[in-house]
C-alpha positions in Angstrom: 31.9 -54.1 34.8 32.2 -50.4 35.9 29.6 -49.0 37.5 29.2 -45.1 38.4 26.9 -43.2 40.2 25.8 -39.7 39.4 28.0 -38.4 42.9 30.7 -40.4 41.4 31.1 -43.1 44.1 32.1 -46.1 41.6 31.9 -50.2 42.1 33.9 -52.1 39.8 33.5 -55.8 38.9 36.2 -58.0 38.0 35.3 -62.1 37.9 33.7 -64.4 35.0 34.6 -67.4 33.6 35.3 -68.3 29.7 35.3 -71.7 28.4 34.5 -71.2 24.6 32.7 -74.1 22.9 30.4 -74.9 19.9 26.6 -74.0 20.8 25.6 -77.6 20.1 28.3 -78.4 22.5 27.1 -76.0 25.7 25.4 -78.7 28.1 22.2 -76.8 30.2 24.7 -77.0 33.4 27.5 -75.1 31.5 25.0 -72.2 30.3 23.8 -72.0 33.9 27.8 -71.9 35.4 28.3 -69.0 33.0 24.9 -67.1 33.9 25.3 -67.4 37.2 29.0 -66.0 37.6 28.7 -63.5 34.9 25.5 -62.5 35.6 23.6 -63.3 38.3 26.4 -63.0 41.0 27.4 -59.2 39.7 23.6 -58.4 40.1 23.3 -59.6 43.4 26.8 -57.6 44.5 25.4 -54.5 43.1 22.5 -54.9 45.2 24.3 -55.4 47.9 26.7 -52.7 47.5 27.2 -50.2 50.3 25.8 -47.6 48.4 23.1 -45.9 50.2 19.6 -45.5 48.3 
């Protein structure tokens, strides 16, 4: 994930994980790997960025 501010200062994401299954196969603790590095930790890096508000 790219992301670009409006004065062009720019943070760029680069982690996730990717272990394809059937849906009838993906256990509640799998989902919740996935969300969390995909997600949820690229969220909390962006707020956490040193970009000033």
């Amino acid at each position: 994930m790219l992301v670009v501010r409006s004065d062009g200062r720019a943070l760029f994401f680069n982690a996730g994980i990717f272990r394809p299954a059937p849906v009838s196969e993906v256990t509640e603790e799998s989902f919740d790997e996935h969300a969390d590095l995909n997600f949820k930790d690229q969220y909390v890096t962006l707020q956490k960025a040193p970009f000033p508000s």
